[in-house]
N, CA, C and O of each residue as an XYZ file, in Angstrom:
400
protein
N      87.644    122.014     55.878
C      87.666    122.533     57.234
C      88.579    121.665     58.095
O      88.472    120.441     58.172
N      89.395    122.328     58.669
C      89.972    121.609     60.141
C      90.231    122.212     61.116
O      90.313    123.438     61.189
N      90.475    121.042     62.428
C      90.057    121.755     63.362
C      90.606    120.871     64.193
O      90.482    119.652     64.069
N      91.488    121.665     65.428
C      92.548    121.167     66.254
C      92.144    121.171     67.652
O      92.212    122.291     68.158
N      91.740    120.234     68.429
C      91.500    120.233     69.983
C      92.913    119.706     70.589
O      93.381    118.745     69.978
N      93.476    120.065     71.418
C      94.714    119.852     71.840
C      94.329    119.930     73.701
O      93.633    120.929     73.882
N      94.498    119.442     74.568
C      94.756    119.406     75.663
C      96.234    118.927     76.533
O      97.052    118.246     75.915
N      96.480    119.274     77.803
C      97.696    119.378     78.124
C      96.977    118.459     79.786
O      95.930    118.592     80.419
N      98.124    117.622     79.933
C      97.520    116.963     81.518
C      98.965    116.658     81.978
O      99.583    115.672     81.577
N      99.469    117.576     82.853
C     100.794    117.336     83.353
C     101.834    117.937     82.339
O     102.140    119.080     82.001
N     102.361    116.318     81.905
C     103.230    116.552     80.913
C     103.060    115.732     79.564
O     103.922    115.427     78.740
N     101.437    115.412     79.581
C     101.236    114.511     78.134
C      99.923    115.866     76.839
O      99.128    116.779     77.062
N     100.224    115.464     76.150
C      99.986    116.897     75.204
C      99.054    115.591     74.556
O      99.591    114.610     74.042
N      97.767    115.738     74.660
C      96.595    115.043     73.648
C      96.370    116.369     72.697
O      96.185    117.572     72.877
N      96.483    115.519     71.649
C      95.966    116.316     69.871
C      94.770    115.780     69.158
O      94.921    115.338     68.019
N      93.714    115.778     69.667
C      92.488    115.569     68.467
C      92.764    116.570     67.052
O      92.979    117.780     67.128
N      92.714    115.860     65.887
C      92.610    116.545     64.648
C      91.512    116.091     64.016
O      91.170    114.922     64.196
N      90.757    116.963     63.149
C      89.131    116.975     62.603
C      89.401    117.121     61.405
O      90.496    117.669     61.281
N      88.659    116.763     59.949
C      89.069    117.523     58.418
C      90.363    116.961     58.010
O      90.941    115.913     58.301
N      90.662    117.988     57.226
C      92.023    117.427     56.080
C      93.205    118.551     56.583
O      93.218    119.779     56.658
N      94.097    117.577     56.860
C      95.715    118.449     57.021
C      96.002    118.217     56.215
O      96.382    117.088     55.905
N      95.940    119.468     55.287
C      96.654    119.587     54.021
C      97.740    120.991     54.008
O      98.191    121.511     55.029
N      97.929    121.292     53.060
C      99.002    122.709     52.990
C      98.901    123.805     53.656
O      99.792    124.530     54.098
N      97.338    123.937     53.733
C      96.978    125.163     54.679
C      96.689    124.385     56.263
O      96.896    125.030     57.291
N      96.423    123.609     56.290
C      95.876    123.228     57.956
C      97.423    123.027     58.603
O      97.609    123.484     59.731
N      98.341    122.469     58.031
C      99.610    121.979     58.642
C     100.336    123.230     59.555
O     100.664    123.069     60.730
N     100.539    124.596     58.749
C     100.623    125.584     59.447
C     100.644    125.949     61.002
O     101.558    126.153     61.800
N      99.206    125.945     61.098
C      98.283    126.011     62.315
C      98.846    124.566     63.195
O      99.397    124.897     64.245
N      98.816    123.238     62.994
C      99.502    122.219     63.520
C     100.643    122.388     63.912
O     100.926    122.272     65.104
N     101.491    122.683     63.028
C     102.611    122.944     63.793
C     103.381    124.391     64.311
O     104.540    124.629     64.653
N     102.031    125.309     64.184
C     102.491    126.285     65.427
C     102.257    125.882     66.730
O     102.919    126.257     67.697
N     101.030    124.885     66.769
C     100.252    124.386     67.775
C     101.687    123.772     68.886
O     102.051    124.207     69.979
N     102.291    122.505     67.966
C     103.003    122.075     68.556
C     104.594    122.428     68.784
O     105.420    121.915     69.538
N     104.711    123.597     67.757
C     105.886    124.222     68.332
C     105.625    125.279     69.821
O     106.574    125.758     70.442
N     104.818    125.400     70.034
C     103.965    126.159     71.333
C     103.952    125.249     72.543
O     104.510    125.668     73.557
N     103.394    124.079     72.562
C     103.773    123.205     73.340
C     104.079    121.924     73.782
O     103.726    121.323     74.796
N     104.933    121.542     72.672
C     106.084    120.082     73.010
C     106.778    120.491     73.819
O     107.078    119.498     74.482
N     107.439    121.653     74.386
C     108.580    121.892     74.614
C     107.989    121.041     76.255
O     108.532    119.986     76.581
N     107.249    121.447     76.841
C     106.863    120.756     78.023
C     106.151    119.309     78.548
O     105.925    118.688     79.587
N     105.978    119.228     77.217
C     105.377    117.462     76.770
C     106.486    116.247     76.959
O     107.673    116.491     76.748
N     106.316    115.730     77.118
C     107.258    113.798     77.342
C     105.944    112.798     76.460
O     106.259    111.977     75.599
N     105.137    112.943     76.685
C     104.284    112.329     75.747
C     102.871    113.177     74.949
O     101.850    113.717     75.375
N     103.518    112.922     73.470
C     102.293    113.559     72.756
C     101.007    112.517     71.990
O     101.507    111.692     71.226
N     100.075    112.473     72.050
C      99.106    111.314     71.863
C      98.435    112.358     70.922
O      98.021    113.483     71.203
N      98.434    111.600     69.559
C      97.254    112.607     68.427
C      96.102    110.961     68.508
O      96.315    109.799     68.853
N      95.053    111.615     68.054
C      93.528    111.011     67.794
C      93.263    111.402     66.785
O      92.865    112.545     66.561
N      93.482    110.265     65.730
C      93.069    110.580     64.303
C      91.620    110.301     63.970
O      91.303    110.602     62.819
N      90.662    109.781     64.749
C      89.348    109.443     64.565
C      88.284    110.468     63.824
O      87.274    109.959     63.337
N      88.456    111.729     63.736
C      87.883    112.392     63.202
C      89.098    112.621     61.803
O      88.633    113.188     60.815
N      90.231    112.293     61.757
C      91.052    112.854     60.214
C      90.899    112.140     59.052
O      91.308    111.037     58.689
N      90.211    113.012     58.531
C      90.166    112.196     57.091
C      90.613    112.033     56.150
O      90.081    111.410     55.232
N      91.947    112.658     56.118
C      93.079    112.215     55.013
C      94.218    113.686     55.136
O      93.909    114.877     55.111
N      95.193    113.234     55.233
C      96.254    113.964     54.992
C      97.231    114.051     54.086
O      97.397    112.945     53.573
N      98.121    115.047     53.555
C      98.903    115.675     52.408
C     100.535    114.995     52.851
O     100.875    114.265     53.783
N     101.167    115.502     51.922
C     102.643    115.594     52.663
C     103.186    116.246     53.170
O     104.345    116.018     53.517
N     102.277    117.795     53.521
C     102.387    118.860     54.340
C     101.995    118.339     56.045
O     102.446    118.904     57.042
N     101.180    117.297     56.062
C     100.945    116.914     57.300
C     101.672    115.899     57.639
O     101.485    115.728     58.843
N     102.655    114.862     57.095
C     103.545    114.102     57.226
C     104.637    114.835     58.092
O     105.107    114.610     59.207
N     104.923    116.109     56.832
C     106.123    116.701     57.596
C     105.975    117.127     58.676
O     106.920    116.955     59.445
N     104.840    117.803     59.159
C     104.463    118.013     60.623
C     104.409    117.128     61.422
O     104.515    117.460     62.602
N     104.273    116.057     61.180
C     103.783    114.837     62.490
C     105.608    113.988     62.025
O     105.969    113.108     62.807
N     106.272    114.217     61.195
C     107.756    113.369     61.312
C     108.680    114.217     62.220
O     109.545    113.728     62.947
N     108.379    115.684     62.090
C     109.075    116.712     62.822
C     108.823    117.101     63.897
O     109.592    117.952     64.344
N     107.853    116.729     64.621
C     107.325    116.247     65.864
C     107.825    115.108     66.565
O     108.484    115.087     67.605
N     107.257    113.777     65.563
C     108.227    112.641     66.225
C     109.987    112.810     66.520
O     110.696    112.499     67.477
N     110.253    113.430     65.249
C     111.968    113.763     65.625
C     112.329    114.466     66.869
O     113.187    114.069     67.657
N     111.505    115.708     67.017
C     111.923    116.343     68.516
C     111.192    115.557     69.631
O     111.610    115.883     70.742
N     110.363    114.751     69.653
C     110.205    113.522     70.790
C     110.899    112.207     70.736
O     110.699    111.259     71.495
N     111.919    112.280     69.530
C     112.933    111.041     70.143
C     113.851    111.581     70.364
O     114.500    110.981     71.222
N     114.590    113.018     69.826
C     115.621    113.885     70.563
C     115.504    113.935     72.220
O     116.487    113.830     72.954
N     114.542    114.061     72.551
C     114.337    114.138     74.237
C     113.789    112.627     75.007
O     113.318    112.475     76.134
N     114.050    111.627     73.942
C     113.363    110.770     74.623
C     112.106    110.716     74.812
O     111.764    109.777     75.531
N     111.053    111.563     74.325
C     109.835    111.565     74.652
C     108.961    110.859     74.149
O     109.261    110.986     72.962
N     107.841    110.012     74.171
C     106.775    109.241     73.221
C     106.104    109.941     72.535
O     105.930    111.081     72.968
N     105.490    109.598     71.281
C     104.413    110.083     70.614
C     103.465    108.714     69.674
O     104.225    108.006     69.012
N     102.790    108.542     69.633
C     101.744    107.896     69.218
C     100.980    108.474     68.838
O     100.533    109.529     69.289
N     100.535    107.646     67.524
C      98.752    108.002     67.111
C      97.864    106.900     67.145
O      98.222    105.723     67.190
N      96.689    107.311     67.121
C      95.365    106.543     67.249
C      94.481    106.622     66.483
O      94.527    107.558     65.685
N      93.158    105.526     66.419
C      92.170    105.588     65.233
C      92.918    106.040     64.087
O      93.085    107.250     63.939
N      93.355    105.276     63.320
C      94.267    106.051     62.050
C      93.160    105.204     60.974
O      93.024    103.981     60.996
N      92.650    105.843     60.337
C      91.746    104.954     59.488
C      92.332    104.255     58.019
O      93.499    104.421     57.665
N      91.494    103.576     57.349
C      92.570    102.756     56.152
C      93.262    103.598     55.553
O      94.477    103.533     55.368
N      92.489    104.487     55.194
C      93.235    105.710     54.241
C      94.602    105.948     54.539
O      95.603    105.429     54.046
N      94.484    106.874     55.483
C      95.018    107.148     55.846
C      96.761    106.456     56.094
O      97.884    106.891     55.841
N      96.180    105.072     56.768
C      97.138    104.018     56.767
C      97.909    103.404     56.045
O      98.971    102.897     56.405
N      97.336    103.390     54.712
C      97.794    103.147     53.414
C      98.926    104.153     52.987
O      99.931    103.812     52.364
N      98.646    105.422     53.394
C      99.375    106.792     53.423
C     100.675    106.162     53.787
O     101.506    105.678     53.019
N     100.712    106.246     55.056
C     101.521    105.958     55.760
C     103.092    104.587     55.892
O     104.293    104.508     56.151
N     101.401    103.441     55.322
C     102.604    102.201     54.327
C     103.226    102.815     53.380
O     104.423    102.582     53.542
N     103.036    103.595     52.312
C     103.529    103.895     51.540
C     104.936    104.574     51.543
O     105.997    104.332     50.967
N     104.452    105.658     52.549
C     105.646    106.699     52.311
C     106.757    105.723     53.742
O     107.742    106.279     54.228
N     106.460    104.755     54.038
C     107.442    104.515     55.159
C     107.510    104.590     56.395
O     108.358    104.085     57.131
N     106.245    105.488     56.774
C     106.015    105.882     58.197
C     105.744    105.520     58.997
O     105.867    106.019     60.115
N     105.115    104.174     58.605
C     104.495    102.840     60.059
C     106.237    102.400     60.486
O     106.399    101.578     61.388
N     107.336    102.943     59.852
C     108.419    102.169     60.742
C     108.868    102.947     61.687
O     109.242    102.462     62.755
N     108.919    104.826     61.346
C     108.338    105.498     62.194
C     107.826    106.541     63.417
O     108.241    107.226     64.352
N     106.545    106.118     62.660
C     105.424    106.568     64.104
C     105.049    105.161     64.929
O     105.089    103.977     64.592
N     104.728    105.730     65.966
C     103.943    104.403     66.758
C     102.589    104.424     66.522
O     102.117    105.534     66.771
N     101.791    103.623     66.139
C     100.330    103.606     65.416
C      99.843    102.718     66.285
O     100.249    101.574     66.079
N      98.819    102.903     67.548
C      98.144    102.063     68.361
C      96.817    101.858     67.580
O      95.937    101.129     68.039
């Protein structure tokens, strides 16, 4: 199961993600955020509820960061748990995403 809370405040786009972004959840993610980055300068995801992601969800959250350094815009994530993090050492991505 997953499950996407997204809120909008101005111009900063918060993303809570719940469950596993895997092949099928990524989809839904990044219609989410092809819908609305376009008005975002800062996107903030909350990984505290994600419990592990694919390389289907990489590509969504690298192709995100790419169109927020095209515009100059920030993006960060949060609560990223070990797993997850390990993910992330691996494939290269702590150089990056910004991981608070």
């Amino acid at each position: 199961m997953f499950n996407i809370i997204a809120e909008s405040a101005g111009t900063t786009l918060s993303i809570a993600l719940e469950g596993v972004l895997d092949t099928q959840a990524a989809p839904k993610l990044e219609a989410l955020i092809n819908e609305k980055i376009a008005d975002a300068t800062e996107v903030k995801f909350d990984f505290a509820n994600l419990e592990y992601l694919t390389s289907a969800g990489l590509r969504v959250l690298l192709t995100a960061q790419q169109e927020m350094d095209d515009k100059e815009g920030i993006m960060s994530l949060t609560n990223v748990n070990d797993e997850i993090m390990e993910i992330f050492d691996m494939t290269g991505f702590t150089d990056v995403l910004t991981i608070i």
